[in-house]
C-alpha positions as CSV (number, residue, x, y, z in Angstrom):
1,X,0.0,0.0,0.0
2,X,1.4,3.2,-0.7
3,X,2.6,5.8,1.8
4,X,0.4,8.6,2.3
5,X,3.3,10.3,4.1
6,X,4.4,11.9,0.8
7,X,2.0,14.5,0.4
8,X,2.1,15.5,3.7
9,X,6.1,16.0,3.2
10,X,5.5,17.6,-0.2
11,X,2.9,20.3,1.4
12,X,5.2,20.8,4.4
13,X,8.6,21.1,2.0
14,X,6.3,23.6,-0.5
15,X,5.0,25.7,2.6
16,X,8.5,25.8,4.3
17,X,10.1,27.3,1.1
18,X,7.4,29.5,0.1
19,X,7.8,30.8,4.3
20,X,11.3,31.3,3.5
21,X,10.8,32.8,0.3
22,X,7.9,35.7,1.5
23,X,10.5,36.4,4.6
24,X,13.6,37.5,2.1
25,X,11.9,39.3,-0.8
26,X,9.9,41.2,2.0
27,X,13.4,42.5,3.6
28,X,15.3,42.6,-0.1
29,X,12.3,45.1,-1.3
30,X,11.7,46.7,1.7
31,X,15.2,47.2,3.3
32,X,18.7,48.2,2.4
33,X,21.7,46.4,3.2
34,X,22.6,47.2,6.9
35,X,19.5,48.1,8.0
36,X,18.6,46.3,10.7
37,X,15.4,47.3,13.7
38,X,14.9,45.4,17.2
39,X,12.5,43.1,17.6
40,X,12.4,41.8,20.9
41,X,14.8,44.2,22.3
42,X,17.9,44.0,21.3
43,X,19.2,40.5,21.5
44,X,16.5,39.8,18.5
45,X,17.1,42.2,15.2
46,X,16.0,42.0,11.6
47,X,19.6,42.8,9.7
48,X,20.1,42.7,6.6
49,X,22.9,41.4,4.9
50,X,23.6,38.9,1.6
51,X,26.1,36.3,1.9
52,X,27.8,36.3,-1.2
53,X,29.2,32.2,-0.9
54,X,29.1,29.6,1.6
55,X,27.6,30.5,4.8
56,X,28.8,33.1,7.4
57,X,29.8,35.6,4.3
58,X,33.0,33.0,3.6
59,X,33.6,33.3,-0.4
60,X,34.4,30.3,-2.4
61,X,37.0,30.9,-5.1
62,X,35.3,33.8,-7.2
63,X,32.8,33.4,-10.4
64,X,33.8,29.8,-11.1
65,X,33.2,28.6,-6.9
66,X,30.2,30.1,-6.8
67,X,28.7,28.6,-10.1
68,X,30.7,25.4,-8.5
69,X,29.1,25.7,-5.1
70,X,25.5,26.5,-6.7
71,X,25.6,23.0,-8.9
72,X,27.0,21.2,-5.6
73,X,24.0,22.4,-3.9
74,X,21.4,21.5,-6.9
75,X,23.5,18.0,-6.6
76,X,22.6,17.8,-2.4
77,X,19.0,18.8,-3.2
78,X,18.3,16.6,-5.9
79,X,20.3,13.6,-3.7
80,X,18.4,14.6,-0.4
81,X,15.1,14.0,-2.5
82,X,15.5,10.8,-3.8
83,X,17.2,9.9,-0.8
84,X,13.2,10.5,0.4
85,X,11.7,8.8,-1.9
86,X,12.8,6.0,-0.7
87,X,12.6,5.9,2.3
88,X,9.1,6.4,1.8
89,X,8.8,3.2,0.0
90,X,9.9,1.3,2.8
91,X,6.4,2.1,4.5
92,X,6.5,1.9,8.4
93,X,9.6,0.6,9.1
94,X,11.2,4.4,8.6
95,X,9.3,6.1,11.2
96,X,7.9,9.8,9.9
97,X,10.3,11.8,12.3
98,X,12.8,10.8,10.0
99,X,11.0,11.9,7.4
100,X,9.9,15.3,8.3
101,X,13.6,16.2,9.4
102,X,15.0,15.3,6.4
103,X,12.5,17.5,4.6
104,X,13.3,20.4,7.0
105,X,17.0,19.9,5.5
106,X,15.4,19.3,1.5
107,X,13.3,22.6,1.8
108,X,16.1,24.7,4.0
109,X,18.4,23.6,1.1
110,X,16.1,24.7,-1.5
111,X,15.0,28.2,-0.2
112,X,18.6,29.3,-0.5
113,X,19.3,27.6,-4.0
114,X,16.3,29.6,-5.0
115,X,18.4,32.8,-3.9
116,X,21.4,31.7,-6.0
117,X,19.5,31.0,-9.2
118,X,17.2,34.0,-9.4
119,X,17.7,37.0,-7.1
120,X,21.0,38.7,-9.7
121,X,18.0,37.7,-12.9
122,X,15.1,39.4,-10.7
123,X,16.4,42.0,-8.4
124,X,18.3,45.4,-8.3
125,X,21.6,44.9,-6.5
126,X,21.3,45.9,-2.7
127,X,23.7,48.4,-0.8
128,X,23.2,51.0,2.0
129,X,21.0,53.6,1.6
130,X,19.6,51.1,-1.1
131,X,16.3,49.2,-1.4
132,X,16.2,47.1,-4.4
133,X,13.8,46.9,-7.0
134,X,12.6,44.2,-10.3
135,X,15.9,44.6,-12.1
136,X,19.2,42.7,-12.8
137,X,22.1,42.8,-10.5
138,X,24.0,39.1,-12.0
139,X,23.4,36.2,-13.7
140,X,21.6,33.2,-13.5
141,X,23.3,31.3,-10.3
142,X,25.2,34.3,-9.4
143,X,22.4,35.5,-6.9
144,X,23.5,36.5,-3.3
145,X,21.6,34.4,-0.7
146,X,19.7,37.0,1.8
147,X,20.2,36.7,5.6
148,X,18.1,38.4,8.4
149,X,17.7,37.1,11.8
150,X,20.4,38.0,14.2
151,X,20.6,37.3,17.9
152,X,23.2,39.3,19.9
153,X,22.5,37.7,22.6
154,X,24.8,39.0,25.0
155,X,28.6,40.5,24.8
156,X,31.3,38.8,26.7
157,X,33.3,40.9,29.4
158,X,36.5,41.9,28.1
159,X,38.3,40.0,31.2
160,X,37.2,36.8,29.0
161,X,40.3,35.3,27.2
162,X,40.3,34.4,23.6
163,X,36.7,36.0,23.5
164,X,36.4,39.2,26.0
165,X,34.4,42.3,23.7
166,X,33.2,39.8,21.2
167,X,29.6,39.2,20.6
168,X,28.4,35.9,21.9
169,X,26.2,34.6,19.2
170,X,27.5,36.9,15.9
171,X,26.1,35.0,12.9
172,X,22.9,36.3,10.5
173,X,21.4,33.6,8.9
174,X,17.4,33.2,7.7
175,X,14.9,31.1,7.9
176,X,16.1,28.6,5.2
177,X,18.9,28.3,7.4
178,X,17.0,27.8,10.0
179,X,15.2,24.5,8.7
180,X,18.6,22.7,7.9
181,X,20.0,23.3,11.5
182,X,16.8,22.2,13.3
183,X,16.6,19.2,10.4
184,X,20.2,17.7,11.7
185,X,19.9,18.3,15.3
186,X,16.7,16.7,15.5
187,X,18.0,14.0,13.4
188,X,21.1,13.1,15.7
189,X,19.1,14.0,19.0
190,X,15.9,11.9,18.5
191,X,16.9,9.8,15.1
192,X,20.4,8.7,15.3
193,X,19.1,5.0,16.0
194,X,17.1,4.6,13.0
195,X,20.5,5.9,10.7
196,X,23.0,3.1,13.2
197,X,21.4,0.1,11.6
198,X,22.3,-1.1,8.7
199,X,18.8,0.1,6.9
């Protein structure tokens, strides 16, 4: 009999993305790069910034990494869904947990491929001072992958080796981000005995 799992993982991958999707081209029309405003005081901002290669801002060998690391993501998407598939073939025996954080990882991966494929072909390029508009800013799979959420959480004491002055929790990430992370901890928290056995 066949899983009726699926469409529930579809709708829940589609809704994630589209989530994702409403949250950056609301702050890339709306905002200019460095803006930020408090949302819960000031350990929870809305800042915006682009991260231009792999994550935390770190480039990735120019034009040619970039078109490298956009197919290598395409590659993880594409593997992560039949990897999915399945699984969903195997009926019970994988139990839905599995499922759903491995479709918080599919989806979180797709939101920011989205990003990389189509924001330079649909969007103005952003800067401060800057909002951006329908326009052109690069080409297909040169897009800049938009981050928002930033929790400053606290700033360590300067008497603190190695650390003292810096910000405790620096990075800006969105909510794309935000599904893959949640995916693989919930995966090696709650999961990891399903992914020990051979299966």
């Amino acid at each position: 009999m066949k899983d009726k799992r699926g469409r529930f993982l579809l709708i829940l991958g589609i809704a994630l993305v589209v989530i994702d999707q409403v949250i950056k081209v609301l702050v890339k029309t709306n905002m200019s790069l460095g803006e930020h405003f408090n949302v819960l005081g000031e350990w929870f901002q809305i800042l915006f910034i682009e991260n231009k290669g792999m994550a935390f801002g770190m480039s990735f060998g120019g034009v040619i990494g970039k078109y490298a690391l956009t197919a290598f993501r395409i590659i993880l998407f594409i593997a992560l869904t039949i990897w999915i598939s399945r699984l969903l073939k195997r009926g019970k025996r994988v139990p839905t947990g599995v499922l759903v954080g491995l479709t918080l990882i599919t989806a979180g991966a797709l939101g920011n491929i989205f990003d990389c494929l189509f924001y330079g072909l649909v969007f103005t390029e952003s800067a401060p001072g800057v909002v951006a508009t329908l326009g052109h800013y690069a080409p297909f799979m040169q897009g800049k992958v938009v981050d928002m959420f930033y929790f400053p959480l606290w700033t360590w004491p300067d008497w603190v080796p190695l650390v003292g002055g810096d910000i405790f929790f620096e990075p800006v990430f969105n909510f794309a981000d935000s599904c893959v992370t949640v995916g693989a901890i919930y995966l090696i928290l709650f999961q990891w005995k399903f992914f020990s056995k051979d299966e």
